[in-house]
C-alpha positions in Angstrom: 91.9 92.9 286.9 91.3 89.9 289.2 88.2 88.9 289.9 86.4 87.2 293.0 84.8 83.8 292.1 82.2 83.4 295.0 81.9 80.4 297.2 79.1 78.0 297.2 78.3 79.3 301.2 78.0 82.9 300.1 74.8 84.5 299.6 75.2 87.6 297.1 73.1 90.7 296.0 71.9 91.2 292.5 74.1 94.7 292.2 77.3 91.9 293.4 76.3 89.5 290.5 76.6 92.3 288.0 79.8 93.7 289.3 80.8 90.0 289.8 79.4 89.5 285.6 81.0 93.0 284.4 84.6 92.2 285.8 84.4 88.9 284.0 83.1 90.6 280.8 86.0 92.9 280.8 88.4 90.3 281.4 87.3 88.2 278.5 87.1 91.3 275.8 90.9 92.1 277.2 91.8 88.4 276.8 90.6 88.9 273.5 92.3 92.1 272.3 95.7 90.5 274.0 95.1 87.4 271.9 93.7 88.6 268.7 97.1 90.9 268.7 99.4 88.4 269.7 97.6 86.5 266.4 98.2 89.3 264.0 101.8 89.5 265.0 102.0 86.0 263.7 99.6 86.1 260.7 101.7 85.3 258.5 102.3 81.8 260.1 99.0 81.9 260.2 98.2 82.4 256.8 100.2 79.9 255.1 99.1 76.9 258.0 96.0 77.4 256.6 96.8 77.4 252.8 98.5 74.6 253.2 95.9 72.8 252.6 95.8 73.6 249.0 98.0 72.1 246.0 101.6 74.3 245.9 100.3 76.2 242.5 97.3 77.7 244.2 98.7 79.1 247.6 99.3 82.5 246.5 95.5 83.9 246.8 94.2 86.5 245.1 92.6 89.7 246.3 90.0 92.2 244.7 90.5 95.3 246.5 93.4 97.3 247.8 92.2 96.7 251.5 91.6 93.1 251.4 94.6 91.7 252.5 94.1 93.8 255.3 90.8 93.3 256.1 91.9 89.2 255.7 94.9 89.2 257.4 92.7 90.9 260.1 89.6 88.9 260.2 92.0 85.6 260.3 93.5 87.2 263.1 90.4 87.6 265.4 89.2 84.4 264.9 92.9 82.7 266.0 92.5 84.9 268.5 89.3 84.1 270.2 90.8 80.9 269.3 93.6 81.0 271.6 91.7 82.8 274.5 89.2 80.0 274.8 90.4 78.5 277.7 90.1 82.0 279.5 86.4 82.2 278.6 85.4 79.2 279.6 87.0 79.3 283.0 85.5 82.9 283.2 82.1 81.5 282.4 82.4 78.7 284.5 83.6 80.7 287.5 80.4 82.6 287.0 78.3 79.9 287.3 80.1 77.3 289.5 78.4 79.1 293.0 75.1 78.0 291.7 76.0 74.1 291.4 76.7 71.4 293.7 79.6 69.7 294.3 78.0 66.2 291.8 76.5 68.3 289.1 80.4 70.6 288.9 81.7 67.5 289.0 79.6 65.6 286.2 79.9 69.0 283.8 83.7 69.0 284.3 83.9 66.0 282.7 81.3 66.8 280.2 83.6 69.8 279.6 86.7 68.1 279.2 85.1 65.2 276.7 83.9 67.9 274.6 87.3 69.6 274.0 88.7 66.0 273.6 86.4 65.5 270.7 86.8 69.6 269.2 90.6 68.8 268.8 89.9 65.5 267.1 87.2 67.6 265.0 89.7 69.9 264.1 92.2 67.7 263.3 90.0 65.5 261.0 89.2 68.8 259.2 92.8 70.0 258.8 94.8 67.1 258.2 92.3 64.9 256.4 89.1 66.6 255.3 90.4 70.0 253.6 93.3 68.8 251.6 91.1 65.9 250.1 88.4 68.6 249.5 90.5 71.2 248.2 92.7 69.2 246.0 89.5 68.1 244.1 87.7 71.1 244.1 90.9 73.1 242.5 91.5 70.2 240.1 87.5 69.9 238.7 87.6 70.7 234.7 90.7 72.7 234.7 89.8 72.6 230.8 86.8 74.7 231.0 88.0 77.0 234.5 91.5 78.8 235.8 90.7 78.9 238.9 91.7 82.3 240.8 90.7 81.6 244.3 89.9 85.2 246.3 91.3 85.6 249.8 87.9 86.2 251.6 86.3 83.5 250.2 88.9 81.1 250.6 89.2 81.9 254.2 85.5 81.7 254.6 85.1 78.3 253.4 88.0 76.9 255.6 86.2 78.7 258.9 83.0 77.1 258.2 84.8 73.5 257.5 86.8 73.4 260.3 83.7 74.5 262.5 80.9 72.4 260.9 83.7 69.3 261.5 84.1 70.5 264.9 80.4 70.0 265.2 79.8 67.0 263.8 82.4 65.7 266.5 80.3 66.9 269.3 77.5 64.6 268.1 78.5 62.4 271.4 78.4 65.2 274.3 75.5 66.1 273.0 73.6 62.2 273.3 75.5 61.9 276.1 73.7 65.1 277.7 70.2 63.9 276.3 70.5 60.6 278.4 71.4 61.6 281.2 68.6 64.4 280.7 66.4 62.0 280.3 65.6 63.0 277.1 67.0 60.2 275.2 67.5 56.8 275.7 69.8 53.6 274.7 66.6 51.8 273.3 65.2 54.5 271.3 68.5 55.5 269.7 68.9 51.9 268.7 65.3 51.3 267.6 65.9 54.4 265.4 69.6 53.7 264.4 68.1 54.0 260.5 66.4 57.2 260.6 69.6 58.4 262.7 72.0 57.3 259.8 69.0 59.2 257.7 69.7 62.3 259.9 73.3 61.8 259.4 73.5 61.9 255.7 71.1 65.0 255.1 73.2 66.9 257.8 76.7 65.8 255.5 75.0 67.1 252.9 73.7 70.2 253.8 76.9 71.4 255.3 79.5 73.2 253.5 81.4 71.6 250.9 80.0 71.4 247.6 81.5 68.1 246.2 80.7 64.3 247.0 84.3 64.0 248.8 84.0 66.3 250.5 80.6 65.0 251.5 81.6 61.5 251.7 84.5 62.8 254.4 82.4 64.2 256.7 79.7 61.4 256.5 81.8 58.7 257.5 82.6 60.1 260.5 79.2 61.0 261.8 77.9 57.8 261.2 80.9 56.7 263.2 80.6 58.9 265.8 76.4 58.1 266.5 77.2 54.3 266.4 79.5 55.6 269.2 77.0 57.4 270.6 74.8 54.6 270.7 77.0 52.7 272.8 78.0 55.9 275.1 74.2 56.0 276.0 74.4 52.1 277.3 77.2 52.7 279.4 75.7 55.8 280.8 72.5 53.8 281.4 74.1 51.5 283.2 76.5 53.3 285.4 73.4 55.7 286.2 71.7 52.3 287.4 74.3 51.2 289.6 74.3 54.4 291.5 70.8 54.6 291.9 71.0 50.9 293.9 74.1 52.0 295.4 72.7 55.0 296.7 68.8 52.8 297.8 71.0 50.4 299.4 73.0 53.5 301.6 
């Protein structure tokens, strides 16, 4: 089904809005279905990129019920899936809304768009390749006196979605700065009168997110702290460049 992204001249009814929104809806859950079985053909692959992460003696995970490793291999499946079929929903959502925006503001959230995925696949790299082994191999190796550790399927799978998407985050501390400033909600000065209480922030977020142990902790601090220092900076430039237009655009 192809559907009609409307141009900025065109005035349309509510009823061609909803047909307009329904068409888009439909593509997206097909996207999905496509994606989410292209996934399970594969989840296998899958499977063992994200167990990889483990030490070799604990990759084979263990399952309590006869439908789990369905129900996993599944599950693991959908989320690759909507994974893979992100680029399709986001153009379909920005499609959508496009008609309503002029040509500065598509411009400006283009960008805004394309610095966010920028910093989700450094997010998710930081998770996989640095982050979860680190995490894993300690966790796995803590008093292996006292504990055999039989890690389940579900869980195991659950704990590396909601690293990999707390990480990816964490990374979008910047965007979202960024967006406050030029909001006006935030600015340069008070971000660096309150760098402290931001480093605060920082640390009680690490620590409230999911991993358990203090390297895993320490792993994602280090990084947030990094990434509002950059933030910090981000906002000045913004300031500044949004100054220059505005006695650009007085002196026009």
């Amino acid at each position: 089904m192809r559907t009609r992204r409307l141009p900025r001249e065109e005035e349309a009814t509510l009823v061609e809005h909803l047909d307009e929104l329904r068409q888009r809806i439909i593509v997206t859950v097909a996207t999905v279905a496509v994606t989410t079985a292209a996934a399970f053909a594969v989840h296998g692959r899958i499977l063992d990129l994200l167990t990889r992460a483990l030490p070799a003696g604990h990759r084979q995970l263990t399952t309590l019920g006869v439908a789990e490793p369905l129900s996993v291999s599944i599950t693991v499946s959908v989320y690759a899936g909507i994974v893979l079929a992100v680029p399709v929903l986001l153009w379909q959502a920005w499609s959508f809304f496009v008609p309503a925006l002029d040509a500065t503001a598509e411009r400006k959230i283009l960008a805004y768009a394309a610095f966010g995925m920028v910093l989700a696949a450094a997010g998710l790299a930081f998770g996989y390749d640095v982050l979860l082994p680190r995490a894993l191999h300690f966790l796995t190796g803590y008093d292996t006196d006292h504990f055999r550790i039989l890690i389940q399927a579900s869980s195991y799978f659950s704990f590396v979605t909601a690293i990999l998407v707390g990480v990816v985050c964490v990374f979008e501390t910047p965007l979202v700065v960024l967006a406050a400033v030029n909001l006006g909600v935030l600015t340069s000065k008070a971000l660096r009168r309150n760098r402290r209480k931001g480093y605060f922030i920082a640390a009680a977020v690490a620590l409230a997110l999911p991993g358990p142990d203090p390297v895993t902790t320490m792993l994602e601090l280090l990084p947030m702290w990094i990434l509002f220092e950059g933030s910090i900076w981000l906002a000045v430039i913004a300031e500044r460049r949004a100054a220059r237009l505005h006695v650009a655009g007085a002196q026009a």
